[in-house]
N, C-alpha and C positions, 0 to 999 in steps of 0.2 A: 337670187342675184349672183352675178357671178364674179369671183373673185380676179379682184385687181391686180393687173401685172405692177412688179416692181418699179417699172419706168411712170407707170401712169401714177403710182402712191408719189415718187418723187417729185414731177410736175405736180400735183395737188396740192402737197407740202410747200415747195416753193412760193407757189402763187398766195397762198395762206399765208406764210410767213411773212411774204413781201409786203404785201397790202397790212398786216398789223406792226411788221417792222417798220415801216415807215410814218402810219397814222399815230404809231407809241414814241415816236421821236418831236411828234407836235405837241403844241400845247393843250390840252385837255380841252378846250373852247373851240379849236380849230381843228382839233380830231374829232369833236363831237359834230360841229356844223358841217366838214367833208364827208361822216356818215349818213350823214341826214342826205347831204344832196347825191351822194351815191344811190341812198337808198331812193330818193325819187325820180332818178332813169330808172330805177327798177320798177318801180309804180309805171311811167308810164311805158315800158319794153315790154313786161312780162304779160303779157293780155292774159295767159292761163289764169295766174292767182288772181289777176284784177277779176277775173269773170268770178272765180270759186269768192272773192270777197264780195262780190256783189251780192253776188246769189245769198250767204249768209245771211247779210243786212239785211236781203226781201223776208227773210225767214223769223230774224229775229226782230226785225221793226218794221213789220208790213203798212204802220200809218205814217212811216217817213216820206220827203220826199224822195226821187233821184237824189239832189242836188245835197240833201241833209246824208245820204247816208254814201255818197262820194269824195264827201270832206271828212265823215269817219274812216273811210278808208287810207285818204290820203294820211290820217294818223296812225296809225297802223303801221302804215311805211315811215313814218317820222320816228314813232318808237324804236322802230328797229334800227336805224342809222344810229340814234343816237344812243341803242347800246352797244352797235358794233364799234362805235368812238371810244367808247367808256370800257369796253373791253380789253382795249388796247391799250387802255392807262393802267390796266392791273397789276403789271409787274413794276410802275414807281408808286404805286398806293403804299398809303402809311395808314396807319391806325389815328394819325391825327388828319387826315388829309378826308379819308371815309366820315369819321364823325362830322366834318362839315358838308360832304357832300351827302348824307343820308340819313335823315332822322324816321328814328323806332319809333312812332306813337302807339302806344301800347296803354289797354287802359290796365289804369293800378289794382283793379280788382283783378284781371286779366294774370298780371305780376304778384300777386300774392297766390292765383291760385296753382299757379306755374312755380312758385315755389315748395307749395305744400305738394305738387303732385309727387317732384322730386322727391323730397322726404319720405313718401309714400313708395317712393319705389317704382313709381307710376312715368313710364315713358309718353313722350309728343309727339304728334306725326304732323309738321307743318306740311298743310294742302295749301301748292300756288298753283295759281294758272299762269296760263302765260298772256302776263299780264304788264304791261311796262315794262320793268328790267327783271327779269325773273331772276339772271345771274348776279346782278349787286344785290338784289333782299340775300341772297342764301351768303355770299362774299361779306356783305356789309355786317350779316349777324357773325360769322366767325370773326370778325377784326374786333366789333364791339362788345361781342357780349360770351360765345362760347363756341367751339367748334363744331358744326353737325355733320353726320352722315347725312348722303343724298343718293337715292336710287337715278340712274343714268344707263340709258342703252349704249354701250360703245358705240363711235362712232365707225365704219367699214375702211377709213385710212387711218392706218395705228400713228401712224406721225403727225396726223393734226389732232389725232385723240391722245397723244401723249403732252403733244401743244396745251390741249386744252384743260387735263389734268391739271398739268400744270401753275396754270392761270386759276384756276379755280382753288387750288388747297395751298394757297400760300401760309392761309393762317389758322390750318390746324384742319380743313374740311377733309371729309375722304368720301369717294364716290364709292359706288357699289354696285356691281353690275346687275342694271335689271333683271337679264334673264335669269339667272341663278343666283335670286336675293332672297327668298324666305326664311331660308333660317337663319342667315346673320342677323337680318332687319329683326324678326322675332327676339333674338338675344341682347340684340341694344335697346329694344326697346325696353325687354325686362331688365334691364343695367339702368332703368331712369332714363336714358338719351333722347338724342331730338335727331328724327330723321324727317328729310324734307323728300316732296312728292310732288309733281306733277302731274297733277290727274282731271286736266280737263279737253283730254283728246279722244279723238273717237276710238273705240274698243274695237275688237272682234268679240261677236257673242260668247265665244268661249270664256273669254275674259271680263266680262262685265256685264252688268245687267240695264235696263231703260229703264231712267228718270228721267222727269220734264225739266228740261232746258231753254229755257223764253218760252215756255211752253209747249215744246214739240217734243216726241221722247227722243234721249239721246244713249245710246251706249255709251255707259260710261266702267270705265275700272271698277273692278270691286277690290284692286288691292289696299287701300289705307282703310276701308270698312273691314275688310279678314284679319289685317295686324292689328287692329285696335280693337276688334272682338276675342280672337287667341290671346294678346298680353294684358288689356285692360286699361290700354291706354287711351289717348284724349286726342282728338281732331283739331288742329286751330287754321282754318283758312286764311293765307295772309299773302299782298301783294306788296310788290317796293316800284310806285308809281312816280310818275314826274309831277313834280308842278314848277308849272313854270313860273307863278311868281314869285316861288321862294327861290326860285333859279336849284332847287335839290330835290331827290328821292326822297318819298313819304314812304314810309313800311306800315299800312296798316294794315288791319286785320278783319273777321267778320266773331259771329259766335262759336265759342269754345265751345265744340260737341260730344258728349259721353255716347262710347256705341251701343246700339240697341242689346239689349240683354233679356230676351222672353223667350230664350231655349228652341226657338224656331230658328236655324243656321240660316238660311236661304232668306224666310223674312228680317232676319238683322241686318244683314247686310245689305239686302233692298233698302230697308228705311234709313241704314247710317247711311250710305248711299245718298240717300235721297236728300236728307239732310245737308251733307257736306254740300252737293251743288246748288243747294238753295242756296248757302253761303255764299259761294261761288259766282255764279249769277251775278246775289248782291253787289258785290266790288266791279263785276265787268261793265253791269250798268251807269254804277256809277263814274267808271272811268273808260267809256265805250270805244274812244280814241287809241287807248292804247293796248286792245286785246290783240291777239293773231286772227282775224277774221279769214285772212287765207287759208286756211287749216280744214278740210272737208269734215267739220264738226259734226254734222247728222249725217252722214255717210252710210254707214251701218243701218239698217232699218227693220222692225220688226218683221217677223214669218208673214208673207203675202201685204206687204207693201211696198210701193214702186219707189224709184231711186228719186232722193230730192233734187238731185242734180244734173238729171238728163236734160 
């Protein structure tokens, strides 16, 4: 890709700014509702993602209707408005302000064993998808509960990637650059720490291996399977979804997974793998409205299979 002139990073920054300077100046109700309806000219202007979200849909619920799996997508574009609203309230968030707007459900066995793993010495790698508001789960834990590291690819304009640091570690969180995370992440995780991950986008083979996703194979990362096999830490799939009749963010979770250990390198990391997106899965199902369906999730395709997407 080629690098961006100075004028173009400033125009970019600007337009960034403007648009969360202004929607941060509303009330929280009416920055969330002006992202929502931003975000549905985008639904209907953008025909590319509408087509890559359909196609998805046909893939992963071939006995829907049209008409069933047009209205998941229109949530899809509803989730997203309404975290680019909520994003823009991050810099007057309070720590009393979050506890109303987003509850932990976390089961108590879940909280005891996440205590003792502590003790143990034993670090967390929260796996989210992008999955309702990916940014208030990872926000909402540092305000209530402890601060985490989070692997993140810079963004290519350093001014809306300083923007967005920003917004993101108000309360204690620190990013870490993708490309060159292994041995940090390795080191916090052996310090006990909680590092959060993203890992339900399509891979390059180099980087991941195929597990079933709705049952089709998907490239997926092998990175929170390699850190959690090298330090010995534990997998907790977790999303911070909407609901709308409690009017706030549910942070729930799926099962807490130990990574495979049978001194086979390559099959551990297939089956933690495999594992973690079972989890995975579980929670997008259940909240099928608010996953990224845009996102060319089977992309990547095994040696001598044709493209899902032509």
């Amino acid at each position: 890709m080629a690098k961006k002139s100075k004028p173009q990073i400033w125009l970019e920054y600007a337009a960034v700014r403007s648009i969360f300077g202004f929607l941060g100046i509303l009330p929280r109700n009416a920055a969330v509702n002006l992202g929502i309806f931003v975000a549905g000219l985008g639904y209907r202007l953008l025909s590319s993602l509408r087509r890559t979200g359909m196609r998805n849909l046909e893939i992963a619920y071939p006995e829907k209707t049209l008409d069933e799996r047009e209205k998941l997508l229109r949530g899809t574009f509803d989730s997203l408005g309404r975290m680019l609203g909520d994003l823009s309230q991050f810099p007057k968030a309070t720590r009393e302000s979050l506890a109303h707007l987003i509850e932990f459900q976390i089961d108590p066995e879940i909280l005891a064993t996440y205590e003792k793993l502590k003790s143990e010495g034993r670090g967390i790698i929260i796996v989210s998808p992008h999955l309702g508001n990916w940014e208030m789960l990872v926000y909402g834990w540092s305000a209530l509960h402890e601060p985490m590291s989070y692997l993140a690819r810079p963004l290519d304009n350093p001014l809306i990637e300083d923007l967005t640091v920003r917004l993101r570690t108000k309360f204690g969180n620190r990013p870490i650059n993708k490309t060159n995370a292994v041995s940090l992440a390795i080191r916090l995780l052996r310090e006990a720490k909680i590092l959060g991950i993203l890992a339900d986008v399509n891979a390059h083979p180099k980087e991941g291996v195929f597990v079933p996703f709705f049952g089709v194979p998907a490239c997926t990362s092998i990175g929170p399977a390699m850190l959690a096999i090298r330090t010995n830490a534990v997998i907790l799939p977790m999303c911070g979804v909407w609901d709308k009749e409690k009017g706030q963010y549910i942070a729930t979770h799926g099962k807490m997974i130990e990574p495979a250990k049978t001194g086979d390198r390559q099959a551990d990391i297939l089956e933690t793998t495999a594992q973690f997106t079972v989890e995975v899965e579980k929670l997008v199902r259940a909240y099928p409205d608010q996953w990224l369906w845009i996102h060319k999730r089977w992309k990547t395709r095994p040696p001598g299979e044709k493209s899902l997407y032509d």
